[in-house]
N, C-alpha and C positions, 0 to 999 in steps of 0.2 A: 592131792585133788585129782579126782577123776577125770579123764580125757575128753573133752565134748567133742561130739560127734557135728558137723553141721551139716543140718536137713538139706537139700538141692532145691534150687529157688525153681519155683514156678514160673510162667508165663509169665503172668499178668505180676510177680514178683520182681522179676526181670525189667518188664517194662518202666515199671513204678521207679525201679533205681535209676534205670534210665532216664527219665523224666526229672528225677531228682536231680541226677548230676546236671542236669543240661541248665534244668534253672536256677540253679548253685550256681553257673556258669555265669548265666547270664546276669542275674542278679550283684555277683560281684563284679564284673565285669572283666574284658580280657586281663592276661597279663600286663600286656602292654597293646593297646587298642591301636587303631590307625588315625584317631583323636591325637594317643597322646605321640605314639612314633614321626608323627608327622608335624608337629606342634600344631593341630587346626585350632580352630579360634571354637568355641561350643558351639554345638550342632542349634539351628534354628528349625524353631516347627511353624505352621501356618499362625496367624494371627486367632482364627476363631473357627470353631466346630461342629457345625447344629448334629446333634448325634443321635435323632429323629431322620436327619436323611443321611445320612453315614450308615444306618443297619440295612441289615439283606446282604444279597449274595455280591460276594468276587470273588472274580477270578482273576489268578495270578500269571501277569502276563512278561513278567520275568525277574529273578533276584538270585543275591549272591549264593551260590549251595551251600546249603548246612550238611551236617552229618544227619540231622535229625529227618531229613526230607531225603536221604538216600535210597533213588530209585523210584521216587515218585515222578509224577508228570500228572496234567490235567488236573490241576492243584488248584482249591476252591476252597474261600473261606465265605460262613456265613454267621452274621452276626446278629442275634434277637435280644431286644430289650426286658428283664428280670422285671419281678414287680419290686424286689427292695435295690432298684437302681443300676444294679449291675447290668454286666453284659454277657449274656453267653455262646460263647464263640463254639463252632462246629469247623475244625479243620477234615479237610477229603481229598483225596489223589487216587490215580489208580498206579500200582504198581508194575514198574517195566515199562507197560507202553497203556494207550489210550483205553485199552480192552481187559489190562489186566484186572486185577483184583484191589476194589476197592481198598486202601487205608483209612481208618479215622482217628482224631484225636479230639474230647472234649473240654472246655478248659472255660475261666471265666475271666472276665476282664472287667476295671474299674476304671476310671475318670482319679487322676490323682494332679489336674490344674485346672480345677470351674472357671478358672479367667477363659481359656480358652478351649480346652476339652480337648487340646490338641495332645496333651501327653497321659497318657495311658499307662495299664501294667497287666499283665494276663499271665496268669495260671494255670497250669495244666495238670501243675500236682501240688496243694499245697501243703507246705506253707513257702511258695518259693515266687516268687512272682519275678516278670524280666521286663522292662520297658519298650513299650508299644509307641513311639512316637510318628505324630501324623506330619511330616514335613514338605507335602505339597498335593494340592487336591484341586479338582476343576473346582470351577465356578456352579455348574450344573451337576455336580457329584455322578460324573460320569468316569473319574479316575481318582487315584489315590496313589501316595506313594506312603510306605510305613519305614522308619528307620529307627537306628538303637545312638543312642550321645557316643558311645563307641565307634562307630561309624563301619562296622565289621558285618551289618545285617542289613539287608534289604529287600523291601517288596515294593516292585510295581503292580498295583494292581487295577482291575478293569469293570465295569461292567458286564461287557461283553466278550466272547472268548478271543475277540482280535482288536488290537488297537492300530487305528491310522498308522503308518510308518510317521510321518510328520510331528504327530503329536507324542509319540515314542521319542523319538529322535529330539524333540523340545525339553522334554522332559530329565532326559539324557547328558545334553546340557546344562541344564540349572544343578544337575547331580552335581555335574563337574565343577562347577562354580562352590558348591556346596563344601568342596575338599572330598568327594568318592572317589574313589580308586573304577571308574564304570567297565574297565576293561573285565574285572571277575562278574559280568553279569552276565545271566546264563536264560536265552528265552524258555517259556515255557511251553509246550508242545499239549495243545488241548483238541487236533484234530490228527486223524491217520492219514497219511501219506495218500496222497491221490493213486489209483491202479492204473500203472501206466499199458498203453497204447502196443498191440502187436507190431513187432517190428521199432519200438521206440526205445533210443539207447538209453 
């Protein structure tokens, strides 16, 4: 048999595998999760979902680091309602710092519990989908926290690009209650450093 030669993957070839393994990842879940190394009791998500005020824009105002969000900051997801149901999510960052070069990722998400629309799955390359769970949300959907039954993934996220410290700090706590490890939470950085003052250390 003849020797195959194999072609050099493209970009957007690259990316694609990337995307592939990541939701291979998630999908099956870690090796061993900090669910199960910890023996946590299963992850609870909010009781109910209106998912008419859950779409639009957030911004991520801090979570564990992934490999897949390395290098990003200013990190902003936006969510619009499909006409057959679905959801389609617009992830955005800039890379390095607040001015770099925008990233993006498109991807789709589904409702996969009507009782409460709380647990979710979203796709960025299918056929791989990873669990999207909504595991604490105002009252006034003015916040959001997203987490994985793993307990290895987390977003806080916000309306607006700064959240109260109190209501961070509230939040923070219910994690911990929750069985999160909150020490790996890493804020997100969605404004540039103020220009300091002549003469200021």
């Amino acid at each position: 048999m003849a020797a195959m030669t194999r072609k050099p993957l493209g970009k957007d070839d690259r990316m694609k595998r990337l995307l592939c393994l990541f939701w291979g990842f998630l999908t099956t879940g870690c090796a061993v999760s900090t669910t199960d190394r910890l023996h946590l009791p299963p992850l609870e998500t909010v009781a109910r979902v209106d998912l008419e005020r859950y779409l639009g824009n957030w911004f991520e105002i801090a979570s564990f680091p992934q490999r897949f969000q390395r290098g990003c900051t200013a990190s902003t997801a936006t969510y619009t309602l499909r006409t057959d149901g679905e959801i389609d999510v617009l992830n955005r960052c800039r890379l390095g710092s607040v001015d770099g070069k925008e990233k993006s990722a498109r991807g789709r998400a589904r409702v996969v519990d009507r009782v409460t629309n709380a647990k979710l799955e979203v796709s960025f390359f299918r056929p791989f989908w990873g669990d999207y769970w909504i595991i604490d949300l105002a009252e006034d959907y003015s916040y959001a926290v997203v987490g994985h039954p793993g307990r290895d993934y987390l977003w806080i996220l916000s309306r607006t690009q700064e959240m109260p410290e109190a209501v961070y700090q509230a939040i923070v706590t219910r994690l911990e209650a929750k069985g999160y490890e909150t020490s790996r939470l890493v804020r997100t950085v969605h404004a540039a450093a103020p220009a300091r003052s002549p003469g200021e250390s």
